[in-house]
C-alpha positions in Angstrom: -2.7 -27.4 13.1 -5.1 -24.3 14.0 -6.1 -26.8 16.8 -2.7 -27.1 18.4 -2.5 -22.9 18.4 -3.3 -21.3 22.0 -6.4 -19.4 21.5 -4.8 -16.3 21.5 -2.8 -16.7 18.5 -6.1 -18.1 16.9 -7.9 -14.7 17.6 -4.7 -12.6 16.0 -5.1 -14.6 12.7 -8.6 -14.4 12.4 -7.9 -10.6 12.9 -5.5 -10.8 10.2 -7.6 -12.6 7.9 -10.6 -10.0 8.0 -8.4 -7.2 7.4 -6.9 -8.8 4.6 -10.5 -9.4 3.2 -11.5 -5.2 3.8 -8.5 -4.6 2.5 -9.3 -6.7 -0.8 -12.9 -4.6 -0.5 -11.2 -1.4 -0.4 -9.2 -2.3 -3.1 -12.3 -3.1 -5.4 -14.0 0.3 -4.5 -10.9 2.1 -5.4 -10.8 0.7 -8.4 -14.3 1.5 -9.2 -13.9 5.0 -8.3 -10.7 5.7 -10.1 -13.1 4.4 -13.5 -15.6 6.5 -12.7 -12.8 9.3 -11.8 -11.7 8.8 -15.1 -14.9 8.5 -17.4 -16.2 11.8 -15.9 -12.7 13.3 -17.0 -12.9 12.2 -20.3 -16.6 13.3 -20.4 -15.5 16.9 -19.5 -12.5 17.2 -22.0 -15.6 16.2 -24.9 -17.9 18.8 -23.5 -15.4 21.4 -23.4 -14.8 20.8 -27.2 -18.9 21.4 -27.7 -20.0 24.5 -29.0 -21.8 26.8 -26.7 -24.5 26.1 -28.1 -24.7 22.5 -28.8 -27.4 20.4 -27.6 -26.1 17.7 -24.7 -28.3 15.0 -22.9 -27.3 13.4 -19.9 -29.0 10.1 -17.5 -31.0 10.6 -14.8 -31.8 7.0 -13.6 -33.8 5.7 -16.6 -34.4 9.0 -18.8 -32.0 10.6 -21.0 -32.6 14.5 -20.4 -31.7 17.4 -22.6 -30.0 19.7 -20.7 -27.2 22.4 -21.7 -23.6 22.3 -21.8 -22.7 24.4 -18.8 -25.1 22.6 -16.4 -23.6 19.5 -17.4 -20.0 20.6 -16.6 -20.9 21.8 -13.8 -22.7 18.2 -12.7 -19.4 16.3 -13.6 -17.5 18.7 -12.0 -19.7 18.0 -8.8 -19.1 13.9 -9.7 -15.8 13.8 -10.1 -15.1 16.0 -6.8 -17.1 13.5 -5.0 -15.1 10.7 -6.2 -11.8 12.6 -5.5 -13.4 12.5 -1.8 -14.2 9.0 -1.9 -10.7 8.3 -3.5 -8.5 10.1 -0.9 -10.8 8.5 2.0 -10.8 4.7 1.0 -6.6 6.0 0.4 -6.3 6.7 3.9 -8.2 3.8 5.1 -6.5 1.2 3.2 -2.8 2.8 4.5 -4.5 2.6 8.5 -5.7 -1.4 7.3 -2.3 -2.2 5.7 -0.7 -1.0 8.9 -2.9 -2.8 11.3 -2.4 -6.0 9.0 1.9 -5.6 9.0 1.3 -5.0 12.9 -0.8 -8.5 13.0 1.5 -10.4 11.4 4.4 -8.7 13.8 2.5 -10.2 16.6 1.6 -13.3 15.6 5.4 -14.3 14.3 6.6 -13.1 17.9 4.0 -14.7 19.8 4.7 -18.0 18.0 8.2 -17.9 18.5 10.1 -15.5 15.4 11.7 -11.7 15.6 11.2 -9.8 18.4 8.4 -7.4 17.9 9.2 -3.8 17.5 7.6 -1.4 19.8 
């Protein structure tokens, strides 16, 4: 059938078809983040239940270093900051991808014969 479509047309679904795939992508990541978002959360309310004076290790790649409780808040308050970030960017790029993808699909029904498209 794709062989009977005039070149055009074949370009606009192509289009559509990668955007679907980065927004699948996106979709992943987010997901990932909102984990991570959410461990380092939890991880927070525990340390804030730790006496001042409690000992606390944390991972730095491989090793397990001893470090103290206010340090440590502070690095997961760094991490999950960063992840809000990343949250609220891959957010806005997902809305801009879901729009470009409604707007494919807009112009490939018109150019194939459906609706009018809306400009």
């Amino acid at each position: 059938m794709s062989a009977e479509l005039p070149p055009q047309i074949q370009n606009q679904i192509a289009q559509l078809q990668q955007v679907q795939q980065q927004i699948q992508a996106l979709a992943m990541q987010k997901s990932q983040l909102e984990v991570m978002h959410k461990e380092s959360g939890m991880a927070l309310e525990e340390l804030e239940k730790l006496a001042e004076d409690a000992v606390v290790y944390r991972n730095v790649g491989e090793l397990v270093i001893k470090t103290d409780k206010d340090e440590s808040i502070v690095k997961l308050k760094d991490r999950q900051e960063t992840v809000s970030l990343r949250l609220q960017s891959i957010t806005r790029q997902e809305e801009r991808l879901t729009n470009r993808f409604k707007q494919l699909q807009e112009q490939i029904k018109h150019a194939m014969g459906g609706t009018p498209q809306a400009e």
